[in-house]
N, C-alpha and C positions, 0 to 999 in steps of 0.2 A: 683830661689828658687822653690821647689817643693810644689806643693798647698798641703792641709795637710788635704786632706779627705781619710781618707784612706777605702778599702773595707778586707780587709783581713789582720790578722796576720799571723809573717813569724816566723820560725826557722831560727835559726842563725847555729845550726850544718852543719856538712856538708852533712850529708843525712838528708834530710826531708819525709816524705812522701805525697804522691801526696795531697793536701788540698782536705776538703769538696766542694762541688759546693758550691755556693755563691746561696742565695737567690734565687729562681724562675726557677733554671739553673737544666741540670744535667748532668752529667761526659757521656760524648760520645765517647772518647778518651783517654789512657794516654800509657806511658810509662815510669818508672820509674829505667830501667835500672840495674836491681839485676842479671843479668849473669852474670859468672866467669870471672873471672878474664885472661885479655886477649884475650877475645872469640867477637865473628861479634855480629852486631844488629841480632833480628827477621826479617828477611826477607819477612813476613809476613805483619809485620808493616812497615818496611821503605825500601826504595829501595837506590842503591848507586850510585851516577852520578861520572862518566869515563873520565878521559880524560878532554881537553880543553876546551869543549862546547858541547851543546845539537848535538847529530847527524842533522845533518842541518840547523842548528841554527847559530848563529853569535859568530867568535872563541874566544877564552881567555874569554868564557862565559859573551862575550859584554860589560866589564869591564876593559878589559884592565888589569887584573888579569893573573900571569905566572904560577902558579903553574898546575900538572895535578895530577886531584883528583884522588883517586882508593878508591879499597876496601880493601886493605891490612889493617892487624891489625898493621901494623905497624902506618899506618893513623887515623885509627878507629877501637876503641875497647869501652869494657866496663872492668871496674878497680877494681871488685869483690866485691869493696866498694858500689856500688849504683851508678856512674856515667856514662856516655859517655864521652868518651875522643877523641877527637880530633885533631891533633897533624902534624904542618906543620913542613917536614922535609930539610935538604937538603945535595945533594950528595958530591962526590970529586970533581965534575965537576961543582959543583955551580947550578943545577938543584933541582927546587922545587917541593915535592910533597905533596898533603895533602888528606883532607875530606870535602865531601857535599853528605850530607843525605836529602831524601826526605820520607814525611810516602805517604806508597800505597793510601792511600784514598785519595780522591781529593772533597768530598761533604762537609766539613767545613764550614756551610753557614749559616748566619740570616735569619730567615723566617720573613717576611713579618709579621711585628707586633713583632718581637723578637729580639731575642741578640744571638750573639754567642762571645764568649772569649777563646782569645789563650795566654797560658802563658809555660814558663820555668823557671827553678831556672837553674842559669847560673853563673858561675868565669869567670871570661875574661881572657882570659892569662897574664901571670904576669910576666911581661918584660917593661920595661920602656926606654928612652932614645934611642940611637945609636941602641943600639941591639933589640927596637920595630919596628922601620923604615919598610913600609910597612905590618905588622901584620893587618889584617883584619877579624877578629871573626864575625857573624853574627847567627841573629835569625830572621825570616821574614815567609811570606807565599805569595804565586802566586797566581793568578787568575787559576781554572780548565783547563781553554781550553787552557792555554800554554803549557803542555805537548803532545799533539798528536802532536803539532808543532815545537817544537823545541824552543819554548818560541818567535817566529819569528813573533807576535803578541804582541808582548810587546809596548809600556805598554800599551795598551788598556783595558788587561785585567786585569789591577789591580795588584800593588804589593805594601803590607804591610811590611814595614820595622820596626819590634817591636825594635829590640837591634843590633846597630852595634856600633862600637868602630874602631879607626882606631889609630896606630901608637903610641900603649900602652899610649894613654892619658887616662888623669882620666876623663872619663867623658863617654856620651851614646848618639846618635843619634836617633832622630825617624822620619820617614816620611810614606809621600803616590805616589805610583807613577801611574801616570794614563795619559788619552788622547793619545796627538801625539808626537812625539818625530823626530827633537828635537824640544824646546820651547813647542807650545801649550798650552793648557788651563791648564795645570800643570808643566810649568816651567822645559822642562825636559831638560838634562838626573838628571839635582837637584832634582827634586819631589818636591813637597808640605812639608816640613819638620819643624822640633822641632827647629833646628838648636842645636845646643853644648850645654850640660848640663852635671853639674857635678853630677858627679857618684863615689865617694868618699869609697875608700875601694873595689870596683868593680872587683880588680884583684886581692885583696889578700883573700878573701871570696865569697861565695855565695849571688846572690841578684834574685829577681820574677823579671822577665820584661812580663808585655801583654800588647796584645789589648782586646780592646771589640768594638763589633760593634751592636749598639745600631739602631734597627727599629722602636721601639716603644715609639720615641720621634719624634716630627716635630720641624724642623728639624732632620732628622737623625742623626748621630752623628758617627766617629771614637774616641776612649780616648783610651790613651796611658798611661799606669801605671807602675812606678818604688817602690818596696817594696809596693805596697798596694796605692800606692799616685800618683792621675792623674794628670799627668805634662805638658800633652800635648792633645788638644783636635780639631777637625777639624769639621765642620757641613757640612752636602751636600751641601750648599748653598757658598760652597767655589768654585763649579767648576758649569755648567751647568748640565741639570739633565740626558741627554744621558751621558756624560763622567763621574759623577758619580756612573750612575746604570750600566755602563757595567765594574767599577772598584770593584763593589761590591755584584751586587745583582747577584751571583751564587755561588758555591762551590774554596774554599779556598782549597790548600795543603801547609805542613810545612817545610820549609829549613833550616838546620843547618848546617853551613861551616865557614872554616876560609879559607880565600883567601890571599894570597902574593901577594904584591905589585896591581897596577889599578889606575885607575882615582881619587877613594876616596881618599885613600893617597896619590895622587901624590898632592893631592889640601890642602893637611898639611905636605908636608917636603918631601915628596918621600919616596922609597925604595921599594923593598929591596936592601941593599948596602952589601959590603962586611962587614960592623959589624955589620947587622941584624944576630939574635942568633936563630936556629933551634930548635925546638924542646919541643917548652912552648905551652903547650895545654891550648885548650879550654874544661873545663869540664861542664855538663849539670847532673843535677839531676833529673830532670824530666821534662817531656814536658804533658800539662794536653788541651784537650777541653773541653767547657761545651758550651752548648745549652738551650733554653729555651724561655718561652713563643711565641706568633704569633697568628696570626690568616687566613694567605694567606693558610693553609693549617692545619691537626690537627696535633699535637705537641711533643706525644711521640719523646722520642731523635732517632736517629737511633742506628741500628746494632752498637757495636764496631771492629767489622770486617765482611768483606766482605760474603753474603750469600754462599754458596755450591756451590765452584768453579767447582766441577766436577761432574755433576749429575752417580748419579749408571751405571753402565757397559760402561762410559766412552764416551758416546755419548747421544742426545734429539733426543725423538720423537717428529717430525716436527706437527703430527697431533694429539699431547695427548696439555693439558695446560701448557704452560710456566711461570713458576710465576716469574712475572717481578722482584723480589727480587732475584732472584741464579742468576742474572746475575754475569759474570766474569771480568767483567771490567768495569766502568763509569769515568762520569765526570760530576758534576756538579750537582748528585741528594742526596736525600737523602731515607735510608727506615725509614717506618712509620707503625703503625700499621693503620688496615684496621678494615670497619666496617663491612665487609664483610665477618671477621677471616680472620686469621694470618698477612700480608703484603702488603703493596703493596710500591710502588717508587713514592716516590712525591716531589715538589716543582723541577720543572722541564718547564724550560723555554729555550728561544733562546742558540743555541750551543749544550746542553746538549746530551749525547746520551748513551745506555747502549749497551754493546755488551755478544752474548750467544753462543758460543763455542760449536764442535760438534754436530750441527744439523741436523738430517737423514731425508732428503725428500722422499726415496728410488727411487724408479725406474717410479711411476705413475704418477708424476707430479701434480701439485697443483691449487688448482682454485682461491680461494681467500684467505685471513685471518680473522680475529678477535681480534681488541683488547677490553679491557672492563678498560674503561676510565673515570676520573670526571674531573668536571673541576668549581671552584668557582671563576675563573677569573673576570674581572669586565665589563662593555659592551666594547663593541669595540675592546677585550682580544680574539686573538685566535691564533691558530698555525695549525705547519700540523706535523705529526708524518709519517714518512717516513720507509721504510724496503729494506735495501742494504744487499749485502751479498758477502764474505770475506776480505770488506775492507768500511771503513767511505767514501772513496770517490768514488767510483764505483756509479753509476748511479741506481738513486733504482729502484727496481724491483714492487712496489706497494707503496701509499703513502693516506691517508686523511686527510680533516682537522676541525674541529671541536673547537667550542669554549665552552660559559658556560654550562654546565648540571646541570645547579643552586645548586652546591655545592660542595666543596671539597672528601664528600665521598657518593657524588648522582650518581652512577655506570649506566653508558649507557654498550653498547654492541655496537660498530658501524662497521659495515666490510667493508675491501679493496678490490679490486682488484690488483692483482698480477700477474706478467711473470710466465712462468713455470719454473719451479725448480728441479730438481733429485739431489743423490748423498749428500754428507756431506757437511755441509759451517759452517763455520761463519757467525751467523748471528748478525747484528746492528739496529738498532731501535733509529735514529736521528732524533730531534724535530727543527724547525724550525720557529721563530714566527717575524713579524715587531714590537713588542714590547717587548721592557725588564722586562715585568713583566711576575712572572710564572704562565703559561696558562696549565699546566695539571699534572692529577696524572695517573698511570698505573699499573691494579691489574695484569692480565694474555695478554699472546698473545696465538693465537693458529692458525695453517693453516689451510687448509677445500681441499679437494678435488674435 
């Protein structure tokens, strides 16, 4: 039975629009999927995983899952109606293909003292029987630092499993998967789970499935919600507190896929068989984040898209300010506003790193840097913020470390020393700390001669 506190009311059509934030929260994300009919996601917003598995990662997407995802619209589309469609197909040769979307950002993250909540309005495919056999619809999100990897870190870094379904039952899974694998402190490759609930009408209509990850209770808390009603709920005190905090305390991204055949199904009936039936998608109405309250850092939501991937004429001056905000890529941060105007990147702990694209040192070479850093970490709270250049794992070139500057937006200045440098790079700015809690925020970088 599903507990009957609900947080939110739902439409019942089949387009909704994205809901208000819920008390205290506010919209830092959504997608609600109004493209034509026929036509790709924003590529902007979501990126599309290829093939069997992560480039160097573990194949059949470590699942045990056959199908190989693409981008084709024949896979993935939106329906002119409001939806994502998602749609496993298959050939004359009995070969599966489908979809697994991921959104670009990867900073989805509870602050320290707050909440963040991921939901979708979601159909589950609507096949039943013989011809569901192996059908595996999902809605879920990763730990950040799984993708530079290939997810070859799992699960350590945390995987929420909001809504999966397997093998057109009426019903909806939730879990958490974290530690070591297999077994460990979270019972893997099973996770920490809901186990079977019924989900009644789930495939012939729309239902809200989230999470919300709650900081700002002690215990901490995951709750798992179907229509509005938390049915499932997990405290950190489920697991120890390293293999909780490195399952949750950094940036989230969001998965949406339906997979054929794996391990999940094969552990209810198997398939796919010769009378599993192609081609019953998975539709999604909207996919929403919301953010809110904290105190490990100040609280504005972030950007909903990524600052100014490509500064003016196409290249950075290595010796003008970098605002740690235009960075072109991260994992694991979030922007905030600053008290210093406009931006700066915060809640930013162990793993985490940002990278900034076409950097011109020119020909003179470089003496040291400057970053301009706070930090309201707690005692015994500190890291070291390191500077590599055209690659995360390259040996850095300059590095310091520095803990509290007694407050989140109390701005030191502190400088590094650095190798010399010419020419154009990529440049990376990875943080580094023995504790899992986040040890800094970062307004500007700048090099010095």
């Amino acid at each position: 039975m599903l507990a009957v506190t609900a947080t939110t009311l739902f439409a019942v059509n089949a387009n909704a629009a994205v809901p208000s934030a819920p008390p205290g929260m506010s919209l830092v994300f959504s997608d609600d999927f109004t493209g034509g009919a026929g036509t790709g996601l924003n590529r902007s917003n979501w990126l599309y995983d290829i093939g069997h598995g992560y480039p160097g990662g573990a194949s059949n997407w470590g699942t045990g899952e056959v199908e190989y995802m693409t981008d084709s619209t024949s896979n993935v589309y939106q329906d002119g109606g409001g939806n994502l469609v998602i749609k496993p197909l298959r050939d004359s040769a009995g070969n599966w293909t489908s979809g697994r979307v991921e959104t670009q950002r990867t900073d989805f993250a509870a602050p320290a003292g707050g909440k963040v909540r991921i939901e979708a309005r979601i159909q589950q495919p609507n096949v039943s029987g013989a011809a569901a056999a192996g059908y595996w619809p999902a809605f879920w999100a990763l730990g950040a630092a799984a993708r530079p990897v290939g997810a070859t870190n799992w699960p350590s870094i945390g995987e929420w499993d909001i809504m999966e379904n397997i093998n057109g039952r009426e019903s909806v899974f939730a879990a958490l998967h974290c530690g070591t694998n297999p077994g460990g402190p979270c019972n893997e490759t099973t996770g920490i789970g809901s186990g079977e609930r019924a989900c009644s009408g789930c495939k012939t209509g729309f239902h809200t499935y989230a999470i919300e990850y709650d900081r700002s209770t002690s215990p901490e808390q995951l709750r798992w919600y179907l229509d509005g009603n938390n049915y499932f709920t997990l405290s950190s005190t489920a697991v120890d507190a390293t293999t909780w905090n490195n399952a949750t305390h950094h940036g989230m991204f969001v998965i949406l896929n339906v997979a054929i055949g794996g391990g999940f199904p094969a552990a209810f009936g198997g398939g796919p068989t010769a009378a599993t039936q192609p081609g019953v998608p998975m539709l999604v109405d909207y996919v929403a984040v919301w953010q809110g309250g904290g105190g490990g850092s100040t609280t504005p939501p972030p950007t909903t898209t990524p600052p100014t991937t490509t500064p003016p004429g196409g290249t950075r001056d290595a010796f003008s300010r970098i605002e740690a905000e235009s960075f072109n890529s991260s994992a694991g941060v979030q922007v905030e506003a600053c008290s210093e105007g406009g931006q700066d990147v915060g809640y930013i702990g162990n793993g985490d790193w940002l990278q900034f694209n076409n950097v011109n040192f020119g020909t003179g070479g470089v003496r040291d840097f400057v970053a301009r850093v706070a930090s309201g970490a707690g005692s015994g709270v500190s890291g070291l913020i390191e500077v590599r250049v055209d690659s995360r794992t390259s040996a850095p070139i300059g590095s310091f470390a520095f803990g509290s500057t007694g407050g989140w937006q109390n701005w030191q200045s502190i400088p590094g020393n650095v190798s010399n440098v010419t020419g154009t790079h990529t440049v990376f700015l990875t943080f580094a700390s023995g504790q899992p809690a986040d040890f800094a925020n970062v307004n500007w970088i700048q090099f010095r001669r």
